[in-house]
N, C-alpha and C positions, 0 to 999 in steps of 0.2 A: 145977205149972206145965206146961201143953201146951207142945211144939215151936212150934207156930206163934207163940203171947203171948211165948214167948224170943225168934225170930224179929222179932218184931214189937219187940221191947224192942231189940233189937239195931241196927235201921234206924232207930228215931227217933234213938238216941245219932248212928250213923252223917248221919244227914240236920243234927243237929246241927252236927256237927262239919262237913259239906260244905258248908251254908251259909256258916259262917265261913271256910273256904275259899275259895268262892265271893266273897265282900264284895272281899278282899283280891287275888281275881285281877283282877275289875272295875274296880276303881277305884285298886288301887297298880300293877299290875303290865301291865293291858290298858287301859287308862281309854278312855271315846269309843266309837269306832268301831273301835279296833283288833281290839277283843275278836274279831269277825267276819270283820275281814279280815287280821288281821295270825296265826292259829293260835292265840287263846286258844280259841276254841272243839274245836279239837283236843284239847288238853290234858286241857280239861274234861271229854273224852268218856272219855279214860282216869282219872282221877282217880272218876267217876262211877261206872266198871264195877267199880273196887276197891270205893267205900267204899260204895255204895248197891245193890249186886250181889253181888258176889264173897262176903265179910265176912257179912251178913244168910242166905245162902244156904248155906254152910256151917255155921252155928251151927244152920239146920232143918235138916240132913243128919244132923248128931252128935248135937242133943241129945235127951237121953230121960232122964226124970226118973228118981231113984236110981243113973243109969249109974253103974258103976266108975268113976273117972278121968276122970269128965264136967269137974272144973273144969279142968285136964290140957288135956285138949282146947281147951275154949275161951278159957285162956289162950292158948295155942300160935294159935288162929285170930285172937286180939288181936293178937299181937307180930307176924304174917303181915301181917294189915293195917296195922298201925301204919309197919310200914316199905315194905310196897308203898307208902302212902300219901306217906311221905317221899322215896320216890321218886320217883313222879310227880310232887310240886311243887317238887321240885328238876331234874326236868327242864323244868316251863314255866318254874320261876325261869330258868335259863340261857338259854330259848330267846325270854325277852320282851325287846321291843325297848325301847332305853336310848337309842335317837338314832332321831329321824325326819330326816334329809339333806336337802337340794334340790340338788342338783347338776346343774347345768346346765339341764335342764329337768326334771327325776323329783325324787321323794320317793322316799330308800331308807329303808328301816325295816329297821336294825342291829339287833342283838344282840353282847350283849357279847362272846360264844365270836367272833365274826366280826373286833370288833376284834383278838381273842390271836391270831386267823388267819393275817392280816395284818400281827402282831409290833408292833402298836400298844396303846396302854396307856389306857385304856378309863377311867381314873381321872382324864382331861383333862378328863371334861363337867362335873366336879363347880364349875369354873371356870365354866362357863355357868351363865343362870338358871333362873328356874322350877321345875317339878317334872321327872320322868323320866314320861316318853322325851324328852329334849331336842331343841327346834326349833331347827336348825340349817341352815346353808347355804354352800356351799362358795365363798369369795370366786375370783372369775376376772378376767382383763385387762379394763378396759372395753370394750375394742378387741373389736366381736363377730367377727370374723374371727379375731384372736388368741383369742376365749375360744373356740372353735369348734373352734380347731387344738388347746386343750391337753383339750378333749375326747376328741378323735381317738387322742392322744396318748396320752393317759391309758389310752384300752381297749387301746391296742395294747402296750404294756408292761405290762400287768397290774397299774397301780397305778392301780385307781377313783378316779373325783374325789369318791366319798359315803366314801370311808377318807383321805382327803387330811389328816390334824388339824392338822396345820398351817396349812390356810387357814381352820379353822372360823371360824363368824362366826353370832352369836345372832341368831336372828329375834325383832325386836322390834316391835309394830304401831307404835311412836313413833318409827320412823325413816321413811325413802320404802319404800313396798315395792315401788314400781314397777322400784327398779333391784336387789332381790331377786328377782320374778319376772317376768325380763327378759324370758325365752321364754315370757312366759305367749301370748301372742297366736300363738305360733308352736304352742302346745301347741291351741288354740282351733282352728287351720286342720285340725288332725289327729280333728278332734272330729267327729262326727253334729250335725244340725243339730234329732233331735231332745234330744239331751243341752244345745247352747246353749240350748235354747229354756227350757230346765229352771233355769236357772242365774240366780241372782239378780246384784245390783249389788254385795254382799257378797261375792263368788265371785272368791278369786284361780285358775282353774282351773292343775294339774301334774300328771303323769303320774304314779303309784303303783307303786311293788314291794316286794312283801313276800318272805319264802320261801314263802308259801303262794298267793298272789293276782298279779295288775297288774290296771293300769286308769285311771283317772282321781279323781283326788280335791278336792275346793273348800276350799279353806284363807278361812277365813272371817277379813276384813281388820278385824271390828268385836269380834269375839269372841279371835283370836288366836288360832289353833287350825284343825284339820283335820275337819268335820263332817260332811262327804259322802262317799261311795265308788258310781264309775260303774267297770262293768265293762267289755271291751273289745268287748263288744256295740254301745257306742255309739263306735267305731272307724270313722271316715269309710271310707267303701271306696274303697280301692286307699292309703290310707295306710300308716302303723306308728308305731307309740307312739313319739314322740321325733323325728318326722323331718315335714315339710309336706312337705303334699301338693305334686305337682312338676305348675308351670305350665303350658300349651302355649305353645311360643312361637311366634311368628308364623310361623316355618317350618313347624312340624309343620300348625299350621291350615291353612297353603296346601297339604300334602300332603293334609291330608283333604280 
């Protein structure tokens, strides 16, 4: 057997086993859209350079037919991969988000290390429905003035309203969603006019943050679920994510 036909034996098992990787990062762990905007595709790119790189490329460096201690060797570059590889999916395990949030006007995309962060027990969502990452939303005053002030509030003592669990509250499409996303229309003033134009009737539009991304996102009211992702290219100018655009009022008009 050539180097290269071992090589080559080496990267199918490897592309094997990557694929099934792959299934399980898409669809358990990234499902949607998160894959792109939420850092699975990060993950991916380390996971990729071990098991379809690293692994295959070293076994054409070593092997040579009859070597001494050739099985030695490519034992030793199995067990090398075997546990880089377990390492990498134990760090996009930890770093996939287990809760998407609404609070206030955004979507946070948690991860569980964030809840331990926090000193919050991450073991709460299991209480919610559906699958993971759970769609949740952080209950606030009716009173928009009062939900406004415990926003405020909230950043300014360092206790987020997307870590709140005690207000959590399930998004469900069979309840109103209108007084879930309350801010939507406030989120919509902050918007480019070519992103509304984009935007279907199905489009609850909120604001997005990931650790990796923000932006805009359409939580689709018929589907139940998050299907779109706008980057903050479509960011009205002179706005900011999370805040309308500021009026002139009849004063400033008469200065102009």
């Amino acid at each position: 057997m050539t180097r290269w036909r071992a090589c080559g034996i080496h990267f199918s098992i490897s592309l094997v086993v990557f694929l099934l990787l792959l299934t399980v990062i898409l669809l358990v762990w990234y499902p949607g859209i998160l894959f792109s905007i939420d850092g699975g595709w990060t993950g991916l790119q380390l996971l990729m350079g071990v098991d379809l790189v690293l692994g295959p490329m070293l076994t054409l460096i070593v092997f040579k037919a009859g070597k001494p201690g050739l099985k030695f060797d490519l034992s030793c570059i199995a067990i090398a991969q075997i546990f880089c590889m377990t390492a990498g999916m134990w760090v996009v395990y930890k770093e996939r988000p287990i809760a998407l949030v609404l609070a206030f006007d955004t979507f946070y995309s948690v991860a569980a290390q964030e809840f331990e962060d926090f000193g919050k027990d991450p073991s709460i969502l299991e209480n919610f429905p559906g699958p993971y990452p759970k769609l949740i939303y952080t209950q606030l005053p009716e009173d928009e003035i009062e939900a406004g002030i415990a926003n405020m509030r909230s950043m300014l003592i360092g206790d987020p309203l997307y870590i709140q669990t005690e207000n959590y509250r399930a998004i469900e499409t069979k309840n109103d969603l209108s007084l879930v996303f309350r801010r939507e229309q406030a989120v919509r003033n902050t918007a480019s006019e070519g992103l509304l134009a984009q935007l279907d009737e199905s489009c609850l539009l909120s604001n997005f943050i990931s650790s990796v991304t923000s932006g805009y996102v359409c939580f689709n009211r018929d589907k139940g679920e998050i299907t779109e992702f706008y980057a903050t290219e479509y960011l009205r100018e002179g706005s900011a994510l999370g805040l309308e655009p500021v009026e002139p009022t009849q004063e400033s008009q008469a200065q102009q």
